[in-house]
N, C-alpha and C positions, 0 to 999 in steps of 0.2 A: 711747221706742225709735225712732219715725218722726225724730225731733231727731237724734239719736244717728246713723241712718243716712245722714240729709241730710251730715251733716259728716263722714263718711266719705269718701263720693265727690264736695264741693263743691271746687271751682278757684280757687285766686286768679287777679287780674287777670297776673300775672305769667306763674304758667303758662300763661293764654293764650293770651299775646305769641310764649313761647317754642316751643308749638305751631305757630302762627301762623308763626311764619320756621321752623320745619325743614319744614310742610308745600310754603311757596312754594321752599326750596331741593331740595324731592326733585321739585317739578315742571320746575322749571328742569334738573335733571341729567335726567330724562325727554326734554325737548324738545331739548335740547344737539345729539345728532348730525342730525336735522330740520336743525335752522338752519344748522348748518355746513355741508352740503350745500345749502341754500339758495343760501350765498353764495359757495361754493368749487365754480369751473369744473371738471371731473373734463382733466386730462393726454389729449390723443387720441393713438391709437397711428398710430406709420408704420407700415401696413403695405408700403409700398414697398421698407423695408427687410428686411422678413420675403421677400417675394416674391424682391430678389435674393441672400436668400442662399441661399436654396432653388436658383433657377436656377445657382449657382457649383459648390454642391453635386449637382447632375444632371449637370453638365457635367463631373465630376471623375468620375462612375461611369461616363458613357458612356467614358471615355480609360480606362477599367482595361480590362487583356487578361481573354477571356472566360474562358481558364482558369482564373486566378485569382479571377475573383465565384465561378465553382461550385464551387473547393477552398473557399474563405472559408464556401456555405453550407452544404458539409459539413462544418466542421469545429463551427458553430453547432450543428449534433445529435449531434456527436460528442465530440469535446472540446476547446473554445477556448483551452483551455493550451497546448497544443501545437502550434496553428499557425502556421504558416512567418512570418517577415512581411518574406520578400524576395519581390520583386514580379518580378524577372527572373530565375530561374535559368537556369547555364549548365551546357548537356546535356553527356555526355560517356562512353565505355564506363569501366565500375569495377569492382573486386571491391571488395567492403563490407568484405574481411577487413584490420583496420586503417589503414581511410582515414583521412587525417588530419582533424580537426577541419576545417577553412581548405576542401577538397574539398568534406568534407560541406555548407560553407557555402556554396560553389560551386553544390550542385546545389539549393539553396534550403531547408535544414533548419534551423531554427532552435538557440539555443543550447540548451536545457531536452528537446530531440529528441535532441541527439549527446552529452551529458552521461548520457543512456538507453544509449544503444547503448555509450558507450565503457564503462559500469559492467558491460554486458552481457561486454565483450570481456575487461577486468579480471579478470571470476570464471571464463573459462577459454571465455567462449562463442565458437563458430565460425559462421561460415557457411557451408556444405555445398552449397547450392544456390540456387539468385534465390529461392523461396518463402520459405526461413529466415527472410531479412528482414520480413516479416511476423509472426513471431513478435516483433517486439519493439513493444510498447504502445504506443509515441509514434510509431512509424510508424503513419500512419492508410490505412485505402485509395486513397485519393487520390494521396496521397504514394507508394503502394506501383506504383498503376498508371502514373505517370508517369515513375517510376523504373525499374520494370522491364524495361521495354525496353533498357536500358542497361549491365543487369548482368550482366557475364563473370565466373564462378567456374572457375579451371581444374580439370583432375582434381585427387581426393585427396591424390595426391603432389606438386601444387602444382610442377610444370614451371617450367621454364628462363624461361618467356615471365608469368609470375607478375609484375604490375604493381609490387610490390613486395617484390619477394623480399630486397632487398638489405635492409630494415631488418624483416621480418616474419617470426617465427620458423616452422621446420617443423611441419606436421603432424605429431602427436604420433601414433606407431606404436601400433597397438592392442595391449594386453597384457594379462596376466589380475593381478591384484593380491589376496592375501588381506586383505581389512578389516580381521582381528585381528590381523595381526602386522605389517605395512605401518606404518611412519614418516608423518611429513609430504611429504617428498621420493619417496617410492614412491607415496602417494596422487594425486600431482601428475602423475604417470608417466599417468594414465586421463586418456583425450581426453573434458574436458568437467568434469575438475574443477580447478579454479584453488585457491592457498593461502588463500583464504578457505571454500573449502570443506573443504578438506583439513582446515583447524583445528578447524572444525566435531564433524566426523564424528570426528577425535580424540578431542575434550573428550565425544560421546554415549557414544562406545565405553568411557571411561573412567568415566562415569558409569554404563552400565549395567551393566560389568562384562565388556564382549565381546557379539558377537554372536553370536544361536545363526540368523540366516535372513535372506538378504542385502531381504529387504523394510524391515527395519526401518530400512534406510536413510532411507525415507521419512521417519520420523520426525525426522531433524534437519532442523534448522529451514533454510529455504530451498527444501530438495532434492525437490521436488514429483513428480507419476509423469509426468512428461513428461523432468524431467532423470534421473529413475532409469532411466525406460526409453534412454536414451542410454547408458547406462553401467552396465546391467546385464549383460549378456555379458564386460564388462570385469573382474567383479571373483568373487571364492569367499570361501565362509566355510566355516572350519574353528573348530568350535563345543565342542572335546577343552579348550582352555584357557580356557573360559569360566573368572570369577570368582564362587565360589557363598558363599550365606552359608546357615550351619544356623540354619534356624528357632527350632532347641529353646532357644538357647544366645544365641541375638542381644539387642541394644537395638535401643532407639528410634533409637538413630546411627547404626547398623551397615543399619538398614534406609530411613534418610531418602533415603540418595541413590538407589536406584530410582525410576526416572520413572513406573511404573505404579501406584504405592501414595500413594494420600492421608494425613494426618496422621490422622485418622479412623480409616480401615483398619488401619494400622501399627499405632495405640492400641488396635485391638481386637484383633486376633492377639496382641499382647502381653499384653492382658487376658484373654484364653479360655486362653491357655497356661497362665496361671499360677493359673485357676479350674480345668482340666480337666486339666492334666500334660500333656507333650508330646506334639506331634503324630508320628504313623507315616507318613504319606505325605497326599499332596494330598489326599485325599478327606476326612481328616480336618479340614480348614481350609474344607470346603464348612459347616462348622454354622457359623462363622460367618455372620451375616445380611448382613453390608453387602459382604463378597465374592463377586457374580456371578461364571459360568464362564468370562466375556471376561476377567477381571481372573486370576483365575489360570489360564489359558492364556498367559499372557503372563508371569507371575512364575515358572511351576514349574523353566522352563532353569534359574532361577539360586537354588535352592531345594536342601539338604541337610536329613534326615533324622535325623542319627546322634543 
């Protein structure tokens, strides 16, 4: 057995050998970076040339006007997209209300600042007074304080002496418009909605079926409570030609286009009607579970019984 073992683990002279050269090759790759740094001078640096580029560089900060470092390190906390990156503007009195592009670049606004304001002007927006301007996002304070001094808005009815009157249409006459029965072109008639809005509020009104309460406004997409509160005095809802659908008697399609009902909900009211017999009025559509009071307070305007 001791025989047996011996010759399990004995070595020929071969293997060795072979031992023998991968041991002296792994020491050799060990000592490798050693030696080469032995023999190889490391590259010294100029700092000479680090020094003047620094000094080129100080010398090109001290030449910036002062105004311009402290817009630059506002706009670092504010938002670096948006700032100017002309170095001289030139001052000058303006109304904002459709200055041209070319002006705007005048008074040091970049291009990504007046592509803001003209989308602003596009969807029907005005400016009313020097503060306005500040309502638009890529105006920064900085931008607003160095501008402001220079902004002439005339009265509402935009006089004779109107820096642009010749190519800037009139203030649009305040009017009252009903939502439900108003076109696109009567929509447009309200100071502060442009045809992109006007399309809008079309396509909700047709989706919901009419309005029954001029807040719902809110709801189409854009029209936030700052542009509603502009244009709320402007407008009435006569809520007699809403479009209703009867519960008893609907599908699934007759009820998809309401914005207030989930695919969920719809599937249940159609499931409970047809376990329980039709509903009599709103209260009855409370045993459903997944219809909270918010949810049919908002559906029952366009809701029939028969």
């Amino acid at each position: 057995m001791l025989s047996a073992f011996k010759n399990y683990f004995s070595i020929t002279k071969k293997e060795w050998n072979g031992m023998l050269v991968l041991a002296v090759l792994m020491i050799m790759v060990l000592i490798a970076p050693d030696v080469y740094q032995f023999f190889v001078v490391p590259e010294q640096v100029d700092f000479s040339r680090i020094k003047e580029a620094q000094r080129i560089l100080d010398g090109a900060k001290e030449e910036q006007p002062a105004y311009n470092r402290s817009s630059y390190h506002h706009y670092d906390k504010v938002d670096a997209s948006f700032s100017s990156k002309k170095l001289k503007p030139e001052y000058f009195t303006f109304n904002p209300n459709n200055l041209s592009e070319e002006q705007w670049k005048k008074l040091g606004l970049s291009d990504r600042q007046i592509k803001v304001i003209k989308n602003y002007e596009a969807k029907g927006g005005k400016f009313y007074k020097k503060e306005d301007l500040q309502k638009i996002y890529s105006v920064t304070p900085t931008d607003y304080a160095r501008l402001g001094p220079y902004v002439t808005i005339p009265d509402r009815n935009f006089s004779k002496n109107y820096p642009a009157a010749a190519s800037s249409p009139k203030v649009k006459p305040l009017v009252v418009v009903n939502i439900n029965h108003a076109d696109s072109a009567q929509l447009t008639e309200i100071r502060g909605i442009g045809p992109a809005f006007a399309a809008r509020i079309l396509k909700y009104r047709s989706r919901l079926g009419g309005f029954y309460q001029k807040k719902q406004l809110m709801e189409v997409y854009g029209l936030d409570s700052a542009k509603y509160n502009e244009i709320e005095k402007q407008v009435e809802v006569d809520a007699s030609g809403i479009s209703k659908i009867n519960i008893n008697t609907c599908n699934f399609d007759d009820l998809k286009r309401n914005p207030y009902l989930s695919f969920k909900q719809m599937n249940a009211l159609i499931q409970y009607r047809k376990q329980h017999g039709n509903y009599s009025s709103i209260k009855d559509m409370k045993n459903v579970s997944i219809l909270n009071d918010e949810v049919l307070g908002k559906i029952e305007p366009y809701l029939m019984f028969k």
